[in-house]
C-alpha positions in Angstrom: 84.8 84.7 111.8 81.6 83.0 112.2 79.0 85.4 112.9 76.2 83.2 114.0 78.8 81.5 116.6 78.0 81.4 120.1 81.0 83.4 120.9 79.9 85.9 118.7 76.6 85.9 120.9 77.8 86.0 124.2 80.0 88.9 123.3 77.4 91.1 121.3 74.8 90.2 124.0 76.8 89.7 127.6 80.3 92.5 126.6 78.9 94.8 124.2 74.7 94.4 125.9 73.6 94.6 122.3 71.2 92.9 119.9 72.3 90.8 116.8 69.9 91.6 113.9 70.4 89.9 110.8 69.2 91.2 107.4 65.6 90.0 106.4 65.1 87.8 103.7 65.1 89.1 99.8 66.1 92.2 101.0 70.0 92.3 99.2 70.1 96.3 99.6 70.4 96.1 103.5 73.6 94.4 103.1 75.3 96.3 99.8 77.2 98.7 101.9 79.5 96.6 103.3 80.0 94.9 100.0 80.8 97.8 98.2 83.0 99.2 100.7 84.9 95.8 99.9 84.6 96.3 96.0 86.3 100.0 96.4 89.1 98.8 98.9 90.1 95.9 96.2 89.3 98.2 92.8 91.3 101.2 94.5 94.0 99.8 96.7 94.6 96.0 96.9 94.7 95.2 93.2 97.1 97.7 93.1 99.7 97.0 95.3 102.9 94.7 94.5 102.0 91.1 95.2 98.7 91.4 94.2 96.9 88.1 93.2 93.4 89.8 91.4 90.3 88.5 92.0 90.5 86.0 89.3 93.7 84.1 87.1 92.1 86.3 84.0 92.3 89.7 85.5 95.9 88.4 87.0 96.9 87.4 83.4 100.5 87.1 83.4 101.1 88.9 86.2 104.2 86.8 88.8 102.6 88.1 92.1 105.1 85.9 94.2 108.0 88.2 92.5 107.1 91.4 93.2 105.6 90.4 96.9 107.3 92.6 99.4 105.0 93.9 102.0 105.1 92.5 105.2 101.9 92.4 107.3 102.9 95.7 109.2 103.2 97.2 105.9 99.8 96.4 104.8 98.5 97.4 108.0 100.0 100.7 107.4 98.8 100.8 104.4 95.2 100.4 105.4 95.3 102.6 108.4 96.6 105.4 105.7 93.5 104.4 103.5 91.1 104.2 105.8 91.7 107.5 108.0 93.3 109.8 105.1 92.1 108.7 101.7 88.8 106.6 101.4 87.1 109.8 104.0 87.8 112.3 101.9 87.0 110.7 98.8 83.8 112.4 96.5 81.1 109.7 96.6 78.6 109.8 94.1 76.0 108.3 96.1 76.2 110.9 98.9 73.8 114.1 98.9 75.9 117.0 97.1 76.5 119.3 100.0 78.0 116.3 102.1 80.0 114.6 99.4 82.2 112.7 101.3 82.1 110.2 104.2 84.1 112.7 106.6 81.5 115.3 105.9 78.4 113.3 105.8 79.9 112.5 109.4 80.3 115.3 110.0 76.7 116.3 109.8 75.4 113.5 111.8 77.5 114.6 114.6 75.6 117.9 114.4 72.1 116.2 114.2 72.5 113.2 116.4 75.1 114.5 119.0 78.5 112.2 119.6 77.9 108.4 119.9 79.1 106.9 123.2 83.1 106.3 123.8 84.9 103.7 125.5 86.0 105.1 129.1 89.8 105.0 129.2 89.3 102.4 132.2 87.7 99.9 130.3 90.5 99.7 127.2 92.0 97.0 128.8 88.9 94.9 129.6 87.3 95.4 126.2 90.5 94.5 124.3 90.9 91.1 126.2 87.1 90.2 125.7 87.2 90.8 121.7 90.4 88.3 121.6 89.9 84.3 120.5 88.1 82.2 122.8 89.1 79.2 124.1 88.0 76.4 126.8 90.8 74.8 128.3 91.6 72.2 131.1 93.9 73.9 133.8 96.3 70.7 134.7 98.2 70.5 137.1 101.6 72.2 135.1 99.4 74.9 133.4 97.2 75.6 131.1 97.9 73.7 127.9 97.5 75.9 124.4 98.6 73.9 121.2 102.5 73.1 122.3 102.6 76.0 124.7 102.3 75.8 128.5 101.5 78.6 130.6 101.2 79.7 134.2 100.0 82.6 136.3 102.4 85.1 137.4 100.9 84.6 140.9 100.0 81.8 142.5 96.3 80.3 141.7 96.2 77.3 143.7 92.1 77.6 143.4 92.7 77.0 139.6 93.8 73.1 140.5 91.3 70.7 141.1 92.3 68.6 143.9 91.5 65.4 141.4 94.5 65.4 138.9 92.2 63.2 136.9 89.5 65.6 136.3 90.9 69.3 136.1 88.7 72.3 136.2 87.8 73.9 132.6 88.3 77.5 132.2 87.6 80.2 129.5 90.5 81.5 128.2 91.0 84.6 125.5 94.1 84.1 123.5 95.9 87.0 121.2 97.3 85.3 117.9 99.9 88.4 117.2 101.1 87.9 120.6 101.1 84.0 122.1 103.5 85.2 125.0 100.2 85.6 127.5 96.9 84.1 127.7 94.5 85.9 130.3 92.1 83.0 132.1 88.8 83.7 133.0 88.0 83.3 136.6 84.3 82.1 137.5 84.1 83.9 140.7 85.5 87.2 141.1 84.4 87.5 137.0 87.9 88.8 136.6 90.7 88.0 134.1 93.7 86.1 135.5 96.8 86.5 132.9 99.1 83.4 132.6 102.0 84.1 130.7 103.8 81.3 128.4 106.1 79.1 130.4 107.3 76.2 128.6 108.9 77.8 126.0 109.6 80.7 128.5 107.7 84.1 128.2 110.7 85.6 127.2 111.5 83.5 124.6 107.9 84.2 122.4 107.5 87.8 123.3 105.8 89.6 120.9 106.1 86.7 118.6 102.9 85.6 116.7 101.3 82.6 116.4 102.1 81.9 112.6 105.8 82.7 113.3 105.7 80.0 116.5 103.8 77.4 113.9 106.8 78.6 111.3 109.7 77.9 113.5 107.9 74.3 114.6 107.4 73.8 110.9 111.4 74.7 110.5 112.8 72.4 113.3 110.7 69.4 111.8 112.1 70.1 108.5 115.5 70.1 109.6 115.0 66.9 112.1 115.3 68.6 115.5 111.7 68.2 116.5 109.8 65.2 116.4 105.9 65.7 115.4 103.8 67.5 118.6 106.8 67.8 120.2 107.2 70.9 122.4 110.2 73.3 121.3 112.6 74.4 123.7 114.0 78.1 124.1 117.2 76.8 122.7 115.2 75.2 119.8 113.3 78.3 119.4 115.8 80.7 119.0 118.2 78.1 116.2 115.1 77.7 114.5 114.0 81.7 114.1 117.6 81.8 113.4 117.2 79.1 110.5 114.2 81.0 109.1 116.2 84.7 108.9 118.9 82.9 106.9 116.4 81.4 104.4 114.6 84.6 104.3 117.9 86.4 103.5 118.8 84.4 101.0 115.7 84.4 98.8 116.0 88.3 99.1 119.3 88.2 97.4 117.8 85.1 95.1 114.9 88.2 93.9 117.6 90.7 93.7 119.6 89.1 91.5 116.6 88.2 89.5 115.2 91.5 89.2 118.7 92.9 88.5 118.9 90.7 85.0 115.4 91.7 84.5 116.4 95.3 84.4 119.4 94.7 82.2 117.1 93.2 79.4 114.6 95.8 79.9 113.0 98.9 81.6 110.8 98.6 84.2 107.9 100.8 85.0 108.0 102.7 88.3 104.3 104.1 88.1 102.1 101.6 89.3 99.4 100.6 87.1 95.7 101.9 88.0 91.6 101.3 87.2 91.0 103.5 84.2 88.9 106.0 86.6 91.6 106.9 88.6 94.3 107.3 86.3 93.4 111.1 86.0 92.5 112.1 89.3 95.7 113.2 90.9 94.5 112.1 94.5 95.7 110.7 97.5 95.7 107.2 96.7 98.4 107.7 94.1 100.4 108.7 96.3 99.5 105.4 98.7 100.6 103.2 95.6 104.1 105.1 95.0 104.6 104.2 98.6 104.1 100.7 98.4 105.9 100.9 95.0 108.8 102.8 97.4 108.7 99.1 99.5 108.9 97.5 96.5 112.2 98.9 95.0 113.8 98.8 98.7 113.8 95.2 98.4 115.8 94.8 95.0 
């Protein structure tokens, strides 16, 4: 994400009626937090988990990550959500003042001093959630709004949206979700409301809950294969045989890795404990017990 964007402005300043302040010159300690917080999450977690690919082809060595990969992304994200609200928390850090070692206490205490920091109202979920999603401008024509190869429409009429010169249609913000590409919600200039359009050509039914880089996939797979010419627009009936085409290859590279990992474990014995940084070999907490899980994830695919 860039930072310094516009976007980013508007929201921090307009949404979230904030101040952007960036980190003065020469001044590398205001910013080390962040970056250690980074260094622990790769040293303790990432580097750990099967698939990895390191930080660098010498501390990956040898190491095949494309055949032990198995996590999907809602693995990960489990994962993480684990890590971040069970684990890193309650973790001792040496940096922290030895009555408040950990980041749950230290917490904790700043509750007690500083009182509880202001909450998003219940009401107000929905509005924030669309305003943190991608921004877009976009030309309302007179079939829709037009996103990559996707059309979509309101699910109410709009006729305000069409500019009574076909030649020179209206432009509208639009926020855009890439895990979901089913709905787009359209900005409207004058009740400062969000309108949501839903994907009609392929049909909203068709890409529910699908993702962007799973539409771009399929595409991708009907090119391949010679049923889609280049920019063309996929029907549902093109959709579908091409998810379709895409389970079948998946399948078969899972029994491909089985029966590679099978011959592997006739020629020798494979390590179930996952291997970890010297200064956590000993320590018997929970992020062992993270890595056997993803290990767990790892032996269901073989």
């Amino acid at each position: 994400m860039d930072l310094k964007g516009s976007n980013v402005k508007t929201l921090v300043n307009e949404v979230l009626h904030a101040e952007i302040m960036h980190r003065p010159v020469k001044t590398p300690h205001y910013g080390s937090v962040i970056e250690r917080m980074f260094g622990t999450l790769n040293t303790e977690l990432i580097h750990n988990l099967p698939g990895t690919r390191k930080s660098s082809k010498e501390d990956l060595g040898e190491y095949e990550p494309e055949k032990h990969a198995c996590l999907t992304l809602a693995d990960l994200r489990e994962i993480l959500t684990i890590y971040f609200t069970d684990v890193y928390p309650n973790e001792v850090h040496s940096g922290l003042p030895l009555d408040v070692p950990t980041p749950r206490l230290r917490y904790q205490e700043g509750l007690r001093i500083g009182g509880y920091p202001e909450w998003i109202a219940q009401d107000e979920r929905d509005y924030y959630k669309i305003e943190f999603l991608n921004t877009e401008e976009r030309k309302y024509h007179v079939d829709g709004i037009h996103l990559g190869t996707r059309i979509y429409l309101p699910t109410e009429p709009h006729p305000e949206l069409i500019s009574p010169d076909s030649r020179h249609p209206y432009t509208f913000t639009i926020k855009w979700d890439p895990d979901d590409i089913s709905r787009i919600y359209l900005h409207h200039p004058t009740t400062k409301t969000h309108i949501e359009l839903r994907c009609h050509k392929p049909s909203y039914e068709t890409v529910e809950g699908m993702n962007d880089y799973t539409y771009d996939l399929i595409r991708g797979q009907l090119k391949e294969a010679g049923l889609l010419a280049r920019g063309g627009k996929p029907t549902d009936e093109q959709i579908i045989k091409g998810r379709e085409m895409i389970e079948r290859k998946t399948q078969q590279a899972i029994k491909t890795r089985r029966a590679k990992l099978r011959a592997k474990r006739m020629g020798a014995e494979l390590t179930l404990q996952p291997k970890l940084p010297q200064s956590q070999k000993n320590e018997g907490s929970s992020i062992q017990q993270l890595l056997a899980k993803s290990k767990k994830w790892e032996q269901s695919q073989e």
